[in-house]
C-alpha positions in Angstrom: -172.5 -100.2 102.6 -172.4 -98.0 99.2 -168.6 -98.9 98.7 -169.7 -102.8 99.8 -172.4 -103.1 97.0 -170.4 -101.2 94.6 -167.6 -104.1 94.7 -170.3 -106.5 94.4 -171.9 -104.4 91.8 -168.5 -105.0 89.9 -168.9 -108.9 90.5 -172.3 -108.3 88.4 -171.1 -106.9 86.1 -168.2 -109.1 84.8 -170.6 -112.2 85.2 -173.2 -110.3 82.6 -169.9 -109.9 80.6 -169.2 -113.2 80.4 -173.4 -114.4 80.3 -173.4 -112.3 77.1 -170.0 -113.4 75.6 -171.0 -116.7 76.6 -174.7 -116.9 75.1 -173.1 -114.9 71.7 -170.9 -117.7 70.9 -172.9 -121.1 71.9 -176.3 -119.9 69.6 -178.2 -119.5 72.8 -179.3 -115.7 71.6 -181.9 -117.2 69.3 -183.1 -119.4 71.8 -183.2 -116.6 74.3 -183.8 -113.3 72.7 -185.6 -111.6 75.6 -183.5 -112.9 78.5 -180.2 -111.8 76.6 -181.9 -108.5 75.9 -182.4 -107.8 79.2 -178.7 -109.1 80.5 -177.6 -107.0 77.4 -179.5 -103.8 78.7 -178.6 -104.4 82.6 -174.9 -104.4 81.7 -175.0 -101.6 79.4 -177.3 -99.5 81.9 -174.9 -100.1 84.5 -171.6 -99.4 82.9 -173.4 -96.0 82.0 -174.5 -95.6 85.6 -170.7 -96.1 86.8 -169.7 -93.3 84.6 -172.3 -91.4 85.8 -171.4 -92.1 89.5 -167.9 -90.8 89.3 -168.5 -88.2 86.9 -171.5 -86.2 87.7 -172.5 -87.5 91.2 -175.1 -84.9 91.7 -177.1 -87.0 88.9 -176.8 -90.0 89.8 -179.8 -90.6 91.8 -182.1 -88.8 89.2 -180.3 -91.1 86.3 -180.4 -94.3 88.4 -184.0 -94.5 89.5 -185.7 -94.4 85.9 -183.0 -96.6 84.6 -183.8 -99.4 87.6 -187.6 -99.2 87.4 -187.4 -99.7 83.4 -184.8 -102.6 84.5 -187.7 -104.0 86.9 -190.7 -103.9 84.3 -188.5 -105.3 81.7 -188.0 -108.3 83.7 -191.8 -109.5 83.1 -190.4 -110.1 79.7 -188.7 -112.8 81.0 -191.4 -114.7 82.5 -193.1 -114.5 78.7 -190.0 -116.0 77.3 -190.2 -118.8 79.6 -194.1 -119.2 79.6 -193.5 -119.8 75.5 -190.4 -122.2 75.9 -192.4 -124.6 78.6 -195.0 -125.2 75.5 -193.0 -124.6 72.6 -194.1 -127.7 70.7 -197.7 -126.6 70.9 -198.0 -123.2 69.2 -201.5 -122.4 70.1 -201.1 -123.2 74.2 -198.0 -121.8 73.8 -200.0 -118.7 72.7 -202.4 -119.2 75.1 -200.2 -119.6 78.1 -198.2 -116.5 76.6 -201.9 -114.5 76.9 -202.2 -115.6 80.3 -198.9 -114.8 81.8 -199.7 -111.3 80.2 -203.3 -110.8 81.6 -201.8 -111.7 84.9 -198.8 -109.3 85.3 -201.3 -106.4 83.3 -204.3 -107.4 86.3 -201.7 -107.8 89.3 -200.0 -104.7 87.6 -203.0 -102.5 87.5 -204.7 -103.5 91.1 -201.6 -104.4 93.3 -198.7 -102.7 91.9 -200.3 -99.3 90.7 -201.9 -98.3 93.9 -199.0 -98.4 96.1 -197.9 -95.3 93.2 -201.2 -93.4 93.6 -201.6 -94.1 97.8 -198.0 -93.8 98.9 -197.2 -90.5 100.3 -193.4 -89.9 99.3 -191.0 -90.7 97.2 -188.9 -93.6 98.6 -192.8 -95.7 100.7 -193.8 -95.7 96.6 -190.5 -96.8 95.1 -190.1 -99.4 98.0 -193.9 -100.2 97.8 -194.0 -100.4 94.1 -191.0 -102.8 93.9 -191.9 -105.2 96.6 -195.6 -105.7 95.0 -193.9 -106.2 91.4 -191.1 -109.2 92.7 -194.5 -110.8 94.6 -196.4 -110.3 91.3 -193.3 -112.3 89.9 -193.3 -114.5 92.3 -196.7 -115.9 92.0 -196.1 -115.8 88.2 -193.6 -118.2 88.7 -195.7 -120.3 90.8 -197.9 -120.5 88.1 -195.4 -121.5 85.4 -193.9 -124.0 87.8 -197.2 -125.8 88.6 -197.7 -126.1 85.4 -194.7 -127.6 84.1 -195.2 -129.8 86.8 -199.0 -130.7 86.2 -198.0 -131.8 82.7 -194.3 -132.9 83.8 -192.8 -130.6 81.3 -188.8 -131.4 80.9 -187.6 -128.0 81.6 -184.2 -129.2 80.2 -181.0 -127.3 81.7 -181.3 -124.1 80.1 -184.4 -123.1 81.0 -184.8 -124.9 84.5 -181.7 -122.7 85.6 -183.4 -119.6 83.8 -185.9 -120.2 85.9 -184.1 -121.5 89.1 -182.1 -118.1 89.0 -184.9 -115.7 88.6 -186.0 -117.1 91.7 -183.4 -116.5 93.5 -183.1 -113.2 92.4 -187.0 -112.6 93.2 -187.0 -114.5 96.3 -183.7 -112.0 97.6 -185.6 -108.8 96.5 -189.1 -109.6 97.9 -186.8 -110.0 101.7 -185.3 -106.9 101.4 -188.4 -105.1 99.9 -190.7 -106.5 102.5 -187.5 -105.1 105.4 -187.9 -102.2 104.1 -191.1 -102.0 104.4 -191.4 -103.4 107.4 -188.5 -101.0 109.2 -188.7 -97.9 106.9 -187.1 -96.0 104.4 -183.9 -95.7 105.9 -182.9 -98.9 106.2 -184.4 -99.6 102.2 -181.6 -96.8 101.2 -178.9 -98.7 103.3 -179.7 -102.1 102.0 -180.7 -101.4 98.3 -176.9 -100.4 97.4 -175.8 -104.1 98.6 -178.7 -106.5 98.1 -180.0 -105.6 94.6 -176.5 -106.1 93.1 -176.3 -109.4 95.1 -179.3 -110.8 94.1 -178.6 -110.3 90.6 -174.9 -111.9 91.2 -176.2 -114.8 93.0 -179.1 -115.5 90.2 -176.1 -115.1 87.2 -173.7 -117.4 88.5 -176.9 -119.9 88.7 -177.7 -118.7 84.8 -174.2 -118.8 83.5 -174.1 -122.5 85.0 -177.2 -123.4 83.1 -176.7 -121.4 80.1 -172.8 -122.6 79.5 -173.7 -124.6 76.7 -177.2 -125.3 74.6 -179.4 -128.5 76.2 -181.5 -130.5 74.1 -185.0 -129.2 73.1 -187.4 -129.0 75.6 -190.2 -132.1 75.5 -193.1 -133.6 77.1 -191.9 -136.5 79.2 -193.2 -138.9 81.4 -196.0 -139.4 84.0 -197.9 -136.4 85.4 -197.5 -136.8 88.9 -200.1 -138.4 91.3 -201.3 -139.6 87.7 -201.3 -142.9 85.9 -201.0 -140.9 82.6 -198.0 -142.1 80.5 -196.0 -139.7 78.8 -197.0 -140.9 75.3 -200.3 -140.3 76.6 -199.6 -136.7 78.4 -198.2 -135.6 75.1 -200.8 -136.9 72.8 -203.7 -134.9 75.7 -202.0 -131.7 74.5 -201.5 -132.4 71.1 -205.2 -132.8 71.2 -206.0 -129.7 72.9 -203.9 -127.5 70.5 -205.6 -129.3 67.2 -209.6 -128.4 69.1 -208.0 -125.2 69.7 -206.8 -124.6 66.3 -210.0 -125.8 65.1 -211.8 -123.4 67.6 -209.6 -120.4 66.4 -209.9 -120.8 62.5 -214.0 -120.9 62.3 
């Protein structure tokens, strides 16, 4: 299983090769800084944990764990990126939205995720507790940001619909083999981990590198809301409206 994900693993890693080389010459950097970050910083992490691997072994597992857990917390940055692109023509909900995808992952963080750190007795329940709660916490972030682009019938556009298409996936893949491993131990978690997690994260990049190939027009607020008779002239002027009260609220 080990050798399996490590070919898989290698998959990964020349599809973050050619995300970054990819994003670096088509602009999408600026329009991305976070996401590209992170790709940037899973690709560098693992080409150091390879080295690791076949040079010092007996390190590995004490090198990887830190490295994966930063990897996992880092990815809520993600969900802010996107939270700011959905209402990028309206600074203050755009601010707003930004504050409330932050007091959600910080309140989900701190009475969902924490616990299973503090309650779990050994090392590998906490690990496996602590990662399934933070891909649900994702999850239901991503609910969130998807109702509301839908509520307002936000065009996502191509570049961001696939960011968000392949987090997903990736989250969807990780909360089913979390939730296994919880559900049939510890041993099975440290079988799987080595195949699934490098999957997941090859499945969401070939969906990302798709999306991300070129730069799609800016994002916008089109039509009708659905189930609404609201046009889109009149969807855009509503929030156009409720960034000027807010402004107004903000500056007294």
């Amino acid at each position: 299983m080990i050798t399996l994900g490590l070919i898989t693993s290698y998959c990964a890693v020349l599809l973050e090769g050619l995300l970054i080389v990819r994003g670096a010459t088509n602009r999408l950097f600026r329009q991305f800084p976070l996401f590209y970050s992170y790709v940037i910083y899973a690709f560098g992490g693992t080409l150091v944990m390879y080295f690791i691997h076949w040079r010092y072994p007996q390190m590995y597992s004490s090198a990887f764990w830190p490295w994966y857990l930063v990897s996992i917390l880092a990815e809520f940055a993600i969900l802010l990126e996107i939270s700011d692109h959905i209402f990028q023509s309206f600074p203050l909900i755009r601010k707003l939205g930004r504050a409330l995808t932050v007091l959600i992952s910080a309140g989900l963080g701190l009475f969902y995720m924490l616990p299973t750190i503090l309650a779990s007795t050994g090392r590998s329940r906490a690990i496996s507790s602590f990662l399934l709660r933070s891909f649900v916490t994702k999850a239901i972030i991503l609910a969130v940001l998807f109702y509301t682009a839908h509520l307002y019938d936000t065009a996502l556009g191509r570049n961001l619909g696939g960011l968000m298409l392949g987090f997903c996936i990736y989250v969807a893949v990780n909360v089913a083999m979390m939730g296994s491993a919880q559900a049939f131990g510890s041993a099975l978690f440290a079988r799987i981990i080595w195949f699934l997690e490098p999957l997941a994260f090859a499945l969401c990049e070939v969906v990302w590198l798709i999306s991300l190939w070129n730069l799609s027009p800016t994002l916008s607020v089109q039509k009708v809301a659905a189930g609404t008779d609201w046009d889109s002239q009149a969807v855009s002027l509503g929030l156009t409206r409720f960034n000027s009260e807010l402004s107004k609220i903000l500056h007294k």
